[in-house]
Short mmCIF file of the C-alpha atoms (twelve columns), coordinates in Angstrom:
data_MODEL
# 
_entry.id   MODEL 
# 
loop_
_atom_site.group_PDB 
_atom_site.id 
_atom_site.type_symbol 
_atom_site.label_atom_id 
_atom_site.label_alt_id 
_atom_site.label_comp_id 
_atom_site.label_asym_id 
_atom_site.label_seq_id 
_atom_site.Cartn_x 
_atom_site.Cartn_y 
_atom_site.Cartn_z 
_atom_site.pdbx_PDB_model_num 
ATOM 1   C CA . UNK A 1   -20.780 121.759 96.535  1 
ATOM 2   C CA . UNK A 2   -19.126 118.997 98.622  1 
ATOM 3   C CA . UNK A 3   -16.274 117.994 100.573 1 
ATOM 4   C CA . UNK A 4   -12.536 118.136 98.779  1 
ATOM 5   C CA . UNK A 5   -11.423 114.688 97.709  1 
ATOM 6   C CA . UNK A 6   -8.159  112.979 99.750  1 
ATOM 7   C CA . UNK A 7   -5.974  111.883 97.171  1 
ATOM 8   C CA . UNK A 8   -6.225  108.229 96.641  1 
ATOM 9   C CA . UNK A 9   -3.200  106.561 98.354  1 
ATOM 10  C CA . UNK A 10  -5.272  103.838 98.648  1 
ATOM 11  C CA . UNK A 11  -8.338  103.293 97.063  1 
ATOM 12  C CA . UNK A 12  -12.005 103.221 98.877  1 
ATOM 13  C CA . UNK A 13  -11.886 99.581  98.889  1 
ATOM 14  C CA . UNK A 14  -9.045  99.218  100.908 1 
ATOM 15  C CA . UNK A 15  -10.104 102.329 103.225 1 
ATOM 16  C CA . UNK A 16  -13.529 100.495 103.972 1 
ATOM 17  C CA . UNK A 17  -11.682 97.091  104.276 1 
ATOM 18  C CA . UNK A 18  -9.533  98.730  107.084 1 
ATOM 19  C CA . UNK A 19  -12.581 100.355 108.987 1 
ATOM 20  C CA . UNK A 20  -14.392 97.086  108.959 1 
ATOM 21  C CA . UNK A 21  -12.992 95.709  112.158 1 
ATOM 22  C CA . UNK A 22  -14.588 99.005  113.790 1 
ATOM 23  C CA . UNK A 23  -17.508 99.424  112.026 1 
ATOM 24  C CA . UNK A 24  -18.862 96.032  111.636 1 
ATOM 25  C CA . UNK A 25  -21.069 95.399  114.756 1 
ATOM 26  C CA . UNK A 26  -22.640 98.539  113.727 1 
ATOM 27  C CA . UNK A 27  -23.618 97.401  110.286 1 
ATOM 28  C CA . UNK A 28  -25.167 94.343  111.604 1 
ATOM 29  C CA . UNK A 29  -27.246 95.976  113.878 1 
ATOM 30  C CA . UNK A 30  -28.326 98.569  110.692 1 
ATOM 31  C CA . UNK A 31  -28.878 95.287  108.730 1 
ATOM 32  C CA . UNK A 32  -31.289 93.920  110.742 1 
ATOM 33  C CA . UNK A 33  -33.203 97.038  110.591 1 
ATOM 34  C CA . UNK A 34  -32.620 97.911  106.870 1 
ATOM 35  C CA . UNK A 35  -32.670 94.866  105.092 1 
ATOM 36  C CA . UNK A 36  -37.239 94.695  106.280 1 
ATOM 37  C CA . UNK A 37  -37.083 97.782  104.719 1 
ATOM 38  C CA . UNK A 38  -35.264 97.512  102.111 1 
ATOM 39  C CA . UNK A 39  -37.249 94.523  101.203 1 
ATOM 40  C CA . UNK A 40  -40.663 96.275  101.286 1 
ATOM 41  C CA . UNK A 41  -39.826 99.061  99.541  1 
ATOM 42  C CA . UNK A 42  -38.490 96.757  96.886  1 
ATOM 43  C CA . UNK A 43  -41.521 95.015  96.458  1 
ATOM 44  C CA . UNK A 44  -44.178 97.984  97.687  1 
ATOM 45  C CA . UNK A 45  -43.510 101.387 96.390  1 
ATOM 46  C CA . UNK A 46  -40.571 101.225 94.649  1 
ATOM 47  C CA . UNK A 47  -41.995 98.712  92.226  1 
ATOM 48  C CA . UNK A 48  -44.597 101.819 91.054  1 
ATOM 49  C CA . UNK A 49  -43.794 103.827 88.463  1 
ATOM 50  C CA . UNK A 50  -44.087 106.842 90.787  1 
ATOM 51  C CA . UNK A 51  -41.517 105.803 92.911  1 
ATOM 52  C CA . UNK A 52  -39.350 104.083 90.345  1 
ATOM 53  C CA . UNK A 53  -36.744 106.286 91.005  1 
ATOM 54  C CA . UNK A 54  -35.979 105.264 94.541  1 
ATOM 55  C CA . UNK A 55  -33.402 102.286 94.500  1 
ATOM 56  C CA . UNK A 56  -31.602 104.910 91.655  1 
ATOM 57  C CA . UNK A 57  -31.393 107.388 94.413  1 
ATOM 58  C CA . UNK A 58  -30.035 104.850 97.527  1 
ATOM 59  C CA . UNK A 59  -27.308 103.470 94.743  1 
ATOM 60  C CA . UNK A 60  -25.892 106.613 94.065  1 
ATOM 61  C CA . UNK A 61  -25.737 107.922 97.407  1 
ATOM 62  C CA . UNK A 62  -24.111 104.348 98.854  1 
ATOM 63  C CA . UNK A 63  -21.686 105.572 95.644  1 
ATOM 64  C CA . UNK A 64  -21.065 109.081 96.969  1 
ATOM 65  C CA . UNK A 65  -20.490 107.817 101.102 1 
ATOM 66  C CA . UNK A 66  -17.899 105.486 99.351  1 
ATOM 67  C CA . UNK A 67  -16.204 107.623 97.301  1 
ATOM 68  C CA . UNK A 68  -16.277 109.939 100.311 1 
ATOM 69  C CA . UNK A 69  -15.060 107.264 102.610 1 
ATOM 70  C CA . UNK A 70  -11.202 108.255 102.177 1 
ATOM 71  C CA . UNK A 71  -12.236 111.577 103.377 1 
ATOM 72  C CA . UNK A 72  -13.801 110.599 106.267 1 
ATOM 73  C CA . UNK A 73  -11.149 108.017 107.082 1 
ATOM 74  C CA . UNK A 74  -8.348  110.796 107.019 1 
ATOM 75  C CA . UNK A 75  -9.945  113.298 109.559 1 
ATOM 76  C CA . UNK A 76  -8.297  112.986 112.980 1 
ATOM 77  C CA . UNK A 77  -9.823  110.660 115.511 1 
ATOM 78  C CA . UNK A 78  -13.149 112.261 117.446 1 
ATOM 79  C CA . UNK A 79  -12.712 111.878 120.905 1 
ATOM 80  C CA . UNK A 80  -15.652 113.662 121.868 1 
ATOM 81  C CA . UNK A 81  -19.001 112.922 123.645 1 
ATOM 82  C CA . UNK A 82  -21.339 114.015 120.596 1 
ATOM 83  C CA . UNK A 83  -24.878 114.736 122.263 1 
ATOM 84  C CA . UNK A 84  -26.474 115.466 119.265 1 
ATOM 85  C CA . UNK A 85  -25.772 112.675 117.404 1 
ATOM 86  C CA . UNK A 86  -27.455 110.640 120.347 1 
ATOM 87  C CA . UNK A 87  -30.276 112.452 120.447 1 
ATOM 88  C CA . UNK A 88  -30.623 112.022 116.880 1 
ATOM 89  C CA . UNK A 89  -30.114 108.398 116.904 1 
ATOM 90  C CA . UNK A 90  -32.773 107.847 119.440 1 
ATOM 91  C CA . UNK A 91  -34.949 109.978 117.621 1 
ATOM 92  C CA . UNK A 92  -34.444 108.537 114.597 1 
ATOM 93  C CA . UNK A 93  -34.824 104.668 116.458 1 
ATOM 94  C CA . UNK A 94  -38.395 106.215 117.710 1 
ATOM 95  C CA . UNK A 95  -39.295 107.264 113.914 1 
ATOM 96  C CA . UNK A 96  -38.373 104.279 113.087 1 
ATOM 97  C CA . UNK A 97  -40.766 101.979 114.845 1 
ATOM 98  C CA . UNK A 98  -43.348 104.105 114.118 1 
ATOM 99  C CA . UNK A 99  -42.938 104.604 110.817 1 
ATOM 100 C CA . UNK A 100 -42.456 100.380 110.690 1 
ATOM 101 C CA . UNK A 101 -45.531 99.706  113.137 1 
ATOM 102 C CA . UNK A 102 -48.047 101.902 111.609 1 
ATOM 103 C CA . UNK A 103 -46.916 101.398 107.923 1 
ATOM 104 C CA . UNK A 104 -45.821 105.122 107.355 1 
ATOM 105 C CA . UNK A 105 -43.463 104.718 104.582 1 
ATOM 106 C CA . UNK A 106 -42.129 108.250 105.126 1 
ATOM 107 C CA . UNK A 107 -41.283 108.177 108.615 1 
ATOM 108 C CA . UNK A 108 -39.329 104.326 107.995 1 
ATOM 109 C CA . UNK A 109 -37.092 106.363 105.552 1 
ATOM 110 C CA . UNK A 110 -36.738 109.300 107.299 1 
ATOM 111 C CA . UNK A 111 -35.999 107.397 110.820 1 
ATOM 112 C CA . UNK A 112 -32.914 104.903 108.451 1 
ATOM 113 C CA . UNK A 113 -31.361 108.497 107.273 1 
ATOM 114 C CA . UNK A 114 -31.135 109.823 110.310 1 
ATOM 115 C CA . UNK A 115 -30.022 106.790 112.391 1 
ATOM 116 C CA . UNK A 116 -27.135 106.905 110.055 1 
ATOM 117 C CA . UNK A 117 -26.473 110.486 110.483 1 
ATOM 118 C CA . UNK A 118 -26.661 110.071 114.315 1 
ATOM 119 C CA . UNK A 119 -23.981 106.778 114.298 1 
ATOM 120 C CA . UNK A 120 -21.853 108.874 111.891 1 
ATOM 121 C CA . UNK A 121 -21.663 111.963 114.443 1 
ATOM 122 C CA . UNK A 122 -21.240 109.044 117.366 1 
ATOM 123 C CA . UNK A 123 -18.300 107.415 115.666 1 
ATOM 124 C CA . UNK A 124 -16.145 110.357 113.785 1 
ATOM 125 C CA . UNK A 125 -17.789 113.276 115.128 1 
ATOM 126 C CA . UNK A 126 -19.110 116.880 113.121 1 
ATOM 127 C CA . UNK A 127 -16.529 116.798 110.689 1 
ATOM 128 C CA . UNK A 128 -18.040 113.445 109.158 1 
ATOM 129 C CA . UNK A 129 -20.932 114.667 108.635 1 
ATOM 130 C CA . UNK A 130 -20.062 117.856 106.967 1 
ATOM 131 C CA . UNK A 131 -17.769 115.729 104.848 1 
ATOM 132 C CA . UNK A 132 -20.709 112.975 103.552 1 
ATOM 133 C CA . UNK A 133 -23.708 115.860 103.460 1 
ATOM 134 C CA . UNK A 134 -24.566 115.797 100.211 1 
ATOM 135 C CA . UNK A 135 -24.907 111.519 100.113 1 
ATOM 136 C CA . UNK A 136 -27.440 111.978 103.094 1 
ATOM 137 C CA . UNK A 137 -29.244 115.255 101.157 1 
ATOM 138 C CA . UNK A 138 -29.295 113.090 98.294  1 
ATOM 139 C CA . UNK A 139 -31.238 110.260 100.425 1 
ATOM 140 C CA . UNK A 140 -33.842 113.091 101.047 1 
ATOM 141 C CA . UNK A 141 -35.167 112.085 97.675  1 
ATOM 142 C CA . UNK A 142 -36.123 109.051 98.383  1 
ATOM 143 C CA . UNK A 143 -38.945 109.738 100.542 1 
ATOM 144 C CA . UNK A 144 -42.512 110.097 99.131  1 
ATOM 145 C CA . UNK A 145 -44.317 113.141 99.801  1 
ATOM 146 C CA . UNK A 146 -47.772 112.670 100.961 1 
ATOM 147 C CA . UNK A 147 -50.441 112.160 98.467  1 
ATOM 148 C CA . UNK A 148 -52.472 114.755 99.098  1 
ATOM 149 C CA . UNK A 149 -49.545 117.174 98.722  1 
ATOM 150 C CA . UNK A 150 -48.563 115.541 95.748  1 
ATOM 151 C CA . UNK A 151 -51.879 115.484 93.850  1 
ATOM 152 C CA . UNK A 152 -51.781 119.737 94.618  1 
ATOM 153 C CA . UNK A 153 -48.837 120.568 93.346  1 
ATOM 154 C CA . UNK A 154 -48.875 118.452 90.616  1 
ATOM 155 C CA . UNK A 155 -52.442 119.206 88.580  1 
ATOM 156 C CA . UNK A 156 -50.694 122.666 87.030  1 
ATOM 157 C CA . UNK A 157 -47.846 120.968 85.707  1 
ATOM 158 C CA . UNK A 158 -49.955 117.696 84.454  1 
ATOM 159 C CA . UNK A 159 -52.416 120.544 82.620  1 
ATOM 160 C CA . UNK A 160 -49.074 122.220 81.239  1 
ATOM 161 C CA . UNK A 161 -47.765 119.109 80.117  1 
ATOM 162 C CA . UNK A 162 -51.183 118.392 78.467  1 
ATOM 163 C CA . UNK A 163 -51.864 121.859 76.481  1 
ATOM 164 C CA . UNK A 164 -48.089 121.458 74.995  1 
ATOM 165 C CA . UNK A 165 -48.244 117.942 74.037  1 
ATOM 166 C CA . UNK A 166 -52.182 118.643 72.653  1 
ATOM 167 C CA . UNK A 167 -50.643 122.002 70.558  1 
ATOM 168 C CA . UNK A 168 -47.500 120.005 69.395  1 
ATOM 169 C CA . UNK A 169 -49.169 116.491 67.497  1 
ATOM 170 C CA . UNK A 170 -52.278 119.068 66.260  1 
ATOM 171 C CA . UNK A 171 -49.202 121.131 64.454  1 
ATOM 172 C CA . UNK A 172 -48.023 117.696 63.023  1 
ATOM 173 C CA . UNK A 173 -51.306 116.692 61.604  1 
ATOM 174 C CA . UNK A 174 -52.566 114.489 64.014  1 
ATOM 175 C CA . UNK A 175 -56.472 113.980 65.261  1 
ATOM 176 C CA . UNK A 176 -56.176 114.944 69.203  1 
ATOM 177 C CA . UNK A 177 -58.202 116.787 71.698  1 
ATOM 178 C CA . UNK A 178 -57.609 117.610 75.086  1 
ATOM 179 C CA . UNK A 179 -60.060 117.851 78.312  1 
ATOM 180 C CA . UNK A 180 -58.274 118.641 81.100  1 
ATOM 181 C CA . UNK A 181 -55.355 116.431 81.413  1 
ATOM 182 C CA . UNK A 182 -56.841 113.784 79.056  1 
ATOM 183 C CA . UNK A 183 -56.160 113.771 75.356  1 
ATOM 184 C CA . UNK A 184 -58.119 112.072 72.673  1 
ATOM 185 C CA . UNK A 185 -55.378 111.112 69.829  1 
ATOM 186 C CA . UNK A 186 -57.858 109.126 67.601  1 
ATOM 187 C CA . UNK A 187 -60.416 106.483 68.642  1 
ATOM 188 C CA . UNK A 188 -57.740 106.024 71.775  1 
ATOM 189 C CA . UNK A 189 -58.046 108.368 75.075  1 
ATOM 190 C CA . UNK A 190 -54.970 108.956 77.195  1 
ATOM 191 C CA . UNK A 191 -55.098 110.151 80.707  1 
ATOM 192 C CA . UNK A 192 -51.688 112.317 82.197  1 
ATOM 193 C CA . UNK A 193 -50.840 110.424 84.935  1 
ATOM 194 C CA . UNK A 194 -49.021 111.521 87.684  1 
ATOM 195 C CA . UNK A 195 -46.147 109.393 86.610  1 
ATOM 196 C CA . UNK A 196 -45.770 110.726 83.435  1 
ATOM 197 C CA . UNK A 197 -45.774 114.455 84.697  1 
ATOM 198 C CA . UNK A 198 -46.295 114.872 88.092  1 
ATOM 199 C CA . UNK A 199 -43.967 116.130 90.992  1 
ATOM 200 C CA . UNK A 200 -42.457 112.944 91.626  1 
ATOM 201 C CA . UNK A 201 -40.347 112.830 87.784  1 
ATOM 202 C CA . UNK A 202 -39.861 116.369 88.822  1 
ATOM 203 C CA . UNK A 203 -38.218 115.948 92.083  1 
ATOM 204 C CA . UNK A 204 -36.698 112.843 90.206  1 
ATOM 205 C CA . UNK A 205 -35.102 114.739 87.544  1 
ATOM 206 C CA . UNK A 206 -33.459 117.504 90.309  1 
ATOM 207 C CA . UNK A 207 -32.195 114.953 92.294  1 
ATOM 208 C CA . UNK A 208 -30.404 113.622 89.026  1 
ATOM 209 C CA . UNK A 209 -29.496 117.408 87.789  1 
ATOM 210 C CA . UNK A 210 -27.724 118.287 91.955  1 
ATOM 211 C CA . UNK A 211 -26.152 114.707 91.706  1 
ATOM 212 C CA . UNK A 212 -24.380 115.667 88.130  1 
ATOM 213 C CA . UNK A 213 -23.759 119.176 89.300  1 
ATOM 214 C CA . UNK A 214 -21.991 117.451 92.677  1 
ATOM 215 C CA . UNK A 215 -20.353 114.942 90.541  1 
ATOM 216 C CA . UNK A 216 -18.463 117.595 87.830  1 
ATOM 217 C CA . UNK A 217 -18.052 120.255 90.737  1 
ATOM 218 C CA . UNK A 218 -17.932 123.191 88.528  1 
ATOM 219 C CA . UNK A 219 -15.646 126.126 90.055  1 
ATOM 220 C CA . UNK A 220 -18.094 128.602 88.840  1 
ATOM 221 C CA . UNK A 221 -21.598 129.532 91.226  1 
ATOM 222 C CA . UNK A 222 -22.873 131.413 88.006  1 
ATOM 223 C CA . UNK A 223 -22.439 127.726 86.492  1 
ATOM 224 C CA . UNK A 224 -23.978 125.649 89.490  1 
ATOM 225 C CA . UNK A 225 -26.928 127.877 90.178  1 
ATOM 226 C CA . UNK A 226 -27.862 128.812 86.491  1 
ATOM 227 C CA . UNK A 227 -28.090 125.033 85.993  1 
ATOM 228 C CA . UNK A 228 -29.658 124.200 89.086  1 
ATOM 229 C CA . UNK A 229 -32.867 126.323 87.918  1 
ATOM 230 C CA . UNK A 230 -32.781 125.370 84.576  1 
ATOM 231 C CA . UNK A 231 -33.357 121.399 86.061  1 
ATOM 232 C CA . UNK A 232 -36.784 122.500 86.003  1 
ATOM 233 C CA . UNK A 233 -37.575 123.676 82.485  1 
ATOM 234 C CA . UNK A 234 -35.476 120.774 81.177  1 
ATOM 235 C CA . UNK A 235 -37.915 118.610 83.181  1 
ATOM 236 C CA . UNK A 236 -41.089 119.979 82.111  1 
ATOM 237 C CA . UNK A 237 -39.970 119.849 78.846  1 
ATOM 238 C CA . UNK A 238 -38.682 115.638 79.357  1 
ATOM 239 C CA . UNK A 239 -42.111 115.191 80.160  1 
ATOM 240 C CA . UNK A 240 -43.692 116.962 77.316  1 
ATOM 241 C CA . UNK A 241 -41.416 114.620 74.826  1 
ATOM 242 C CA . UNK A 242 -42.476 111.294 76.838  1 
ATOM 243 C CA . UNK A 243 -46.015 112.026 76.749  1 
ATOM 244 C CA . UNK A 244 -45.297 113.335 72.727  1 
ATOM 245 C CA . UNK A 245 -43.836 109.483 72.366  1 
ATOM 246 C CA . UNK A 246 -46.765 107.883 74.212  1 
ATOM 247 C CA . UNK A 247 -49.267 109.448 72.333  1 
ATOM 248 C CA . UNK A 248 -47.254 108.870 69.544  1 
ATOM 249 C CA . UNK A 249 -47.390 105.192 70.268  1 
ATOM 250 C CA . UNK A 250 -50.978 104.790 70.819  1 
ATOM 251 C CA . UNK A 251 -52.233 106.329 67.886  1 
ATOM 252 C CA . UNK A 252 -49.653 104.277 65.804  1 
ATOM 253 C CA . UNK A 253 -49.159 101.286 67.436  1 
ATOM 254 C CA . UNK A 254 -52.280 100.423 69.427  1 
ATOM 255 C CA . UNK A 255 -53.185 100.669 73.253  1 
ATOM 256 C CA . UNK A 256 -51.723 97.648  73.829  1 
ATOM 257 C CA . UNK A 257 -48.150 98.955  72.768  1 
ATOM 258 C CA . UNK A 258 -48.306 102.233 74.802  1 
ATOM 259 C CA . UNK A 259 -49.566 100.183 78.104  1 
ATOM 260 C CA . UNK A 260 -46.838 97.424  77.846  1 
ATOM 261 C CA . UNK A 261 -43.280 97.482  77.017  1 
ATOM 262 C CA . UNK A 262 -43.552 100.461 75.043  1 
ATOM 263 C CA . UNK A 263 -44.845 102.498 78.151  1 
ATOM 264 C CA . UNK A 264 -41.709 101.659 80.322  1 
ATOM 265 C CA . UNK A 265 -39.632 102.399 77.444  1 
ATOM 266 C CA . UNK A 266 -41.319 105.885 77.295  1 
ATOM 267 C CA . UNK A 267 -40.089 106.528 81.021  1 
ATOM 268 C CA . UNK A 268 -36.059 105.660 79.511  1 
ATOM 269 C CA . UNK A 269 -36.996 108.473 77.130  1 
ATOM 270 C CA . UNK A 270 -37.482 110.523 79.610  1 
ATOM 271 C CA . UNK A 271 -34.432 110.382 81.538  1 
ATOM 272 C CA . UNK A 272 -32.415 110.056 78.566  1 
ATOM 273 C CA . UNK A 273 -33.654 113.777 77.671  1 
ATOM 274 C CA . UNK A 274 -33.443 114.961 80.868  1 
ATOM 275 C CA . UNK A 275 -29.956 114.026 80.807  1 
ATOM 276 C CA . UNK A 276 -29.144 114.769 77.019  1 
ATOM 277 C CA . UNK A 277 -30.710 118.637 77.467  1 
ATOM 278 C CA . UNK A 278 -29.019 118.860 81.164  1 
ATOM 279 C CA . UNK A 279 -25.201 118.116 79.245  1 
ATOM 280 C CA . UNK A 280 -26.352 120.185 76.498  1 
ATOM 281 C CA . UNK A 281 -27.541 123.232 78.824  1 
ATOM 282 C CA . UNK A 282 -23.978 122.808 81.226  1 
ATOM 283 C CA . UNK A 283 -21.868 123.124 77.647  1 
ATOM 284 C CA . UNK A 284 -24.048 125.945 76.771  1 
ATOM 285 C CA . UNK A 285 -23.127 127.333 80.162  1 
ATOM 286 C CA . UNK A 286 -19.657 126.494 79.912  1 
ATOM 287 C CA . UNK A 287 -19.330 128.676 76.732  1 
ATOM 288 C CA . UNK A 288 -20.666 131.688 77.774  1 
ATOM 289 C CA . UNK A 289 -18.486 131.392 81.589  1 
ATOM 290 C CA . UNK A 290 -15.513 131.015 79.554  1 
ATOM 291 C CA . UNK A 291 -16.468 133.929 76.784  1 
ATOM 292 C CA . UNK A 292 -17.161 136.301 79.772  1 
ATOM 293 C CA . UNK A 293 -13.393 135.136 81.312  1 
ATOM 294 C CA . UNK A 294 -11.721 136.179 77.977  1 
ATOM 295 C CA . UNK A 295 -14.057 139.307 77.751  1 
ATOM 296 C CA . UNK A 296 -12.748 140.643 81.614  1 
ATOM 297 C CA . UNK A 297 -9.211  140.971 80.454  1 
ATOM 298 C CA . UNK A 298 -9.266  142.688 77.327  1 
ATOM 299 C CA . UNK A 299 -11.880 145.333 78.774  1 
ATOM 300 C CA . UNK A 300 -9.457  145.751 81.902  1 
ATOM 301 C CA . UNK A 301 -6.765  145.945 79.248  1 
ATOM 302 C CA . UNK A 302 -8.737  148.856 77.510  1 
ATOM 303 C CA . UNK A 303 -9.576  150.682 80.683  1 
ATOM 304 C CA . UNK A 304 -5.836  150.408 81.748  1 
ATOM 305 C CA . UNK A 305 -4.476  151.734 78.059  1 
# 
């Protein structure tokens, strides 16, 4: 799923130390551009619950590009005149201010990604790239899909999420009724909110599951892909267990517990689970690659005999 590893010689540290001298003009200039933005997503959108998940995202992938760095610092020296990479930059510079100037969140995120991509193909050519794709695919997360979009494709899921959790606490003995995507647990009425099972913790949750699958590199595409699709029942069913706990909460503990700490806490149960069932589902995976290997011979051996 990515680039090979160097082996470490010398660790990233002293790889990026070494670039510096060549690099650092160009990481002013990105300052002054990122650091605005960095700053209002910080205190604008990423400070929502829906788009909690951002600064998670831009750490790891800084983590990836310098683990990568090695890599990239060991490919020969690109002499060439890269045409793309200036048409991207400019492109992405345009993007930029417009994204900045009219308040588009989307377009400032897109336009940083791709100026980044285009100085990348400007300074160490194709082979760069190809080496740090998934970091910049991993960025892709980060941007917010519009609203509209987003309030779409995320009703079936939110009504899913609702008829489980409603079936699940009526089973335990508990007083709840559902209308839509609301559920009455009690005297206390909870409404499904996007944030709680909407596309966003979906999207969330596969970024998470391709950043695990990148990070263990499993030999085996049976492996990769099988767990790549199953990122999205493990998700759906993460929410189903947070909104369980909320309503759990409520009823128990008061309104006053499930909107405060309690609620936050909630959204740590749901990555938790996510990444509890995702380990669980790659071991259960792992088995049945490894039975199969062991099964191949001895049928080959019986065919042979």
């Amino acid at each position: 799923m990515a680039a090979p590893l160097v082996p470490w010689t010398v660790s990233p540290a002293q790889t990026f130390r070494a670039a510096l001298p060549s690099w650092w003009p160009i990481l002013l200039g990105m300052a002054l551009l990122f650091v605005p933005t960095l700053y209002t997503l910080l205190t604008g959108i990423w400070s929502t619950e829906e788009q909690a998940h951002g600064p998670i995202i831009l750490v790891l992938s800084i983590w990836l590009s310098f683990r990568l760095w090695p890599s990239v610092q060991a490919l020969p020296a690109y002499t060439g005149k890269s045409v793309l990479g200036w048409v991207l930059t400019v492109a992405a510079l345009l993007l930029y201010i417009l994204g900045r100037s009219q308040a588009i969140t989307a377009f400032e995120i897109l336009g940083c990604i791709m100026l980044l991509m285009g100085v990348l193909l400007i300074k160490r050519g194709p082979a760069a790239l190809r080496t740090l794709w998934f970091p910049f695919f991993f960025m892709m997360f980060m941007i917010p899909l519009p609203g509209p979009v987003v309030s779409m494709l995320t009703m079936p899921m939110k009504m899913a999420v609702s008829h489980v959790t409603e079936h699940i606490l009526y089973a335990a003995g508990l007083p709840i009724a559902r209308s839509g995507v609301i559920l009455q647990v009690g005297q206390y009425q909870l409404l499904v909110a996007d944030a709680c099972a909407g596309l966003q913790t979906l999207l969330t949750l596969e970024s998470l599951g391709l950043f695990y699958l990148n990070l263990v590199r499993h030999p085996s595409a049976f492996r990769n892909l099988a767990l790549a699709i199953l990122i999205i029942p493990i998700s759906f069913t993460a929410n189903v267990i947070r909104v369980t706990v909320l309503c759990l909460i409520t009823y128990f503990m008061g309104d006053a517990a499930g909107q405060g700490f309690l609620h936050g806490f909630a959204g740590m149960v749901l990555f938790i689970t996510a990444l509890v069932l995702t380990i669980a589902a790659d071991s259960a995976l792992q088995w049945y690659v490894r039975r199969k290997e062991r099964q191949t011979p001895a049928a080959e051996v019986r065919k042979i005999a």
